[in-house]
C-alpha positions as CSV (number, residue, x, y, z in Angstrom):
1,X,-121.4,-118.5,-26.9
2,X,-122.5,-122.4,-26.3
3,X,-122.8,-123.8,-22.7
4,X,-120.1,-125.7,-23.5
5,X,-117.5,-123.0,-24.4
6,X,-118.9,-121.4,-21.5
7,X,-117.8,-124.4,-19.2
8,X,-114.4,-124.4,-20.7
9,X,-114.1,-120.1,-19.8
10,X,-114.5,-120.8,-16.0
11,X,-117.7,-119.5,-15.3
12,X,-117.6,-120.3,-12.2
13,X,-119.3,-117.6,-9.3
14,X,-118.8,-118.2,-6.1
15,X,-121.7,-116.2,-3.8
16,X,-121.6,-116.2,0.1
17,X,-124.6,-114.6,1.7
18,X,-126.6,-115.8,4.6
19,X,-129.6,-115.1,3.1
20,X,-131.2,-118.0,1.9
21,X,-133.7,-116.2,-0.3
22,X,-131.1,-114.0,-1.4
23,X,-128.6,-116.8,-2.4
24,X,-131.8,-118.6,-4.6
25,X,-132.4,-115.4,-6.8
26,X,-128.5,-115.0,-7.4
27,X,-128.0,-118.3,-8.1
28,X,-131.3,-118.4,-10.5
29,X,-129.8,-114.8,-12.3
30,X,-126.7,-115.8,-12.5
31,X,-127.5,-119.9,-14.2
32,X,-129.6,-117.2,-16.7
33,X,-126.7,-115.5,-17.0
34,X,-124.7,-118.5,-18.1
35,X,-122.7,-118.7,-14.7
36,X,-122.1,-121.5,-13.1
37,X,-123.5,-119.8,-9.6
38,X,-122.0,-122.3,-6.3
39,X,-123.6,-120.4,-3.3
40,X,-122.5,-120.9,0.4
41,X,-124.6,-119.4,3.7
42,X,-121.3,-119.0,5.5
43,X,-117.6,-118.0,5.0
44,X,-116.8,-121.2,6.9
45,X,-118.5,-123.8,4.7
46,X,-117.0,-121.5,1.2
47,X,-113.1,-122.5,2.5
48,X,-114.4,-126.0,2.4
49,X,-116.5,-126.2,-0.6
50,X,-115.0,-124.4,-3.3
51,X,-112.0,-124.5,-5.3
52,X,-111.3,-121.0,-5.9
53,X,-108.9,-121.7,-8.8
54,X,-112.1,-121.8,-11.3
55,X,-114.3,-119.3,-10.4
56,X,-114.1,-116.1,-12.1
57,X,-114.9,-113.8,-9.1
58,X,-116.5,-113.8,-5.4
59,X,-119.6,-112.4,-4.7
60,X,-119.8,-111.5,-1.0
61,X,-121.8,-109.9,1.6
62,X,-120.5,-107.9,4.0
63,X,-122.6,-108.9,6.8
64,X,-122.0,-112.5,7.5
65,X,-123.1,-114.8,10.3
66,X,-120.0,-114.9,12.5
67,X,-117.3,-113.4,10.0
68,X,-117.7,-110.2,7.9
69,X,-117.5,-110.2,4.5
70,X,-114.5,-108.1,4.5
71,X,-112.6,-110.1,6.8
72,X,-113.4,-112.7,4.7
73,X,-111.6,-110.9,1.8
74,X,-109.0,-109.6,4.1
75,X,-108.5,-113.5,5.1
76,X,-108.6,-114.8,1.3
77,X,-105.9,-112.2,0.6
78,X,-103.4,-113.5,3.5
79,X,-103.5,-116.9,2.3
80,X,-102.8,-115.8,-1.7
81,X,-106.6,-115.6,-3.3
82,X,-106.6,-112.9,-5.1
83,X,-109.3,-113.4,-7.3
84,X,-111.4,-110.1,-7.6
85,X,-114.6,-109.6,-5.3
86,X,-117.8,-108.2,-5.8
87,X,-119.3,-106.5,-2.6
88,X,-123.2,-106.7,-1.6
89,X,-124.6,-105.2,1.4
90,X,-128.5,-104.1,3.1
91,X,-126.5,-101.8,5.8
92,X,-124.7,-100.0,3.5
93,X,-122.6,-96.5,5.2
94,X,-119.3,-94.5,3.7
95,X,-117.5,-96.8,6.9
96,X,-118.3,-100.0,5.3
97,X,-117.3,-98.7,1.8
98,X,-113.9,-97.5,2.5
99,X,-113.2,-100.9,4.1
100,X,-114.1,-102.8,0.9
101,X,-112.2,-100.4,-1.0
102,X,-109.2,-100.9,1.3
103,X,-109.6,-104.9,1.1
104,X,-109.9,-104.7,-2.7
105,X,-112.9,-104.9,-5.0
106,X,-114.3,-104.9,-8.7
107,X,-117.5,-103.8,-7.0
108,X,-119.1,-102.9,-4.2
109,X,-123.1,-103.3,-4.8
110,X,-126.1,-101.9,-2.0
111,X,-129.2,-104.2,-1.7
112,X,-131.4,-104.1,-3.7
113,X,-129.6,-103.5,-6.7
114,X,-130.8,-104.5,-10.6
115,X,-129.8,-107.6,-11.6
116,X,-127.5,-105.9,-14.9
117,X,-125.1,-104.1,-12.2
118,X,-124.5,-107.5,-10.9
119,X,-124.2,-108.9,-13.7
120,X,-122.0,-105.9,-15.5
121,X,-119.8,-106.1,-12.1
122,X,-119.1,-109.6,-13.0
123,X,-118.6,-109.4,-16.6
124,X,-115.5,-106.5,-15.4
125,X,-114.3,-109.5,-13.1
126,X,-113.9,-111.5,-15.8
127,X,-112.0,-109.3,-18.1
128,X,-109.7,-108.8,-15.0
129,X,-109.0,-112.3,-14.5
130,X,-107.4,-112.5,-18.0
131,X,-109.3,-114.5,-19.8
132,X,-110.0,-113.8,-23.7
133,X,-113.4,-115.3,-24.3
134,X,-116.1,-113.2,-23.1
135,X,-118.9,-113.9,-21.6
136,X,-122.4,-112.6,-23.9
């Protein structure tokens, strides 16, 4: 599939993670990936920055500077974003996955993971979200 065709799919990946190394190698995998990658260090600057209506999925962590990201979700779900979420986490415990569950996810990922779950977990998002072009 060309760039372009790509482009016109929404490719768009929207990551929040407060790890700035972290949110460099996702962003790198996923532009390798043909993903348009737009990466935020916090929840608050995502609800500013990003028109949700294009991306294809959220990638979140669930431990954020001042927010979780399951509240996150849990907030993105009150005000009508439904858009399906990919969970990633360091501190991961049966707690913290039930709570994901119960917020809703395509995926719910413990660091360090290889780079194909990611990607696969994605790829699932995308076939949710309706579209018919898939992405190679």
């Amino acid at each position: 599939m060309t760039q372009a065709a790509l482009s016109a799919a929404r490719n768009v990946v929207v990551v929040v993670d407060d790890d700035p190394g972290m949110l460099t190698g996702l962003r790198r995998l996923l532009t390798a990936h043909g993903f348009e990658a737009r990466v935020f260090s916090a929840a608050e600057g995502c609800l500013a920055g990003s028109d949700s209506s294009e991306s294809i999925c959220l990638v979140l962590d669930v431990n954020l500077n001042g927010q979780s990201g399951i509240e996150f979700c849990a907030q993105l779900r009150r005000e009508g974003v439904d858009h399906p979420v990919i969970f990633i986490t360091g501190i991961d415990s049966q707690i913290v996955r039930e709570a994901a569950l119960a917020v809703g996810c395509v995926a719910y990922l413990a660091k360090p993971f290889q780079a194909e779950a990611l990607i696969g977990a994605i790829r699932l998002a995308f076939a949710q979200s309706g579209s018919s072009v898939s992405i190679e």
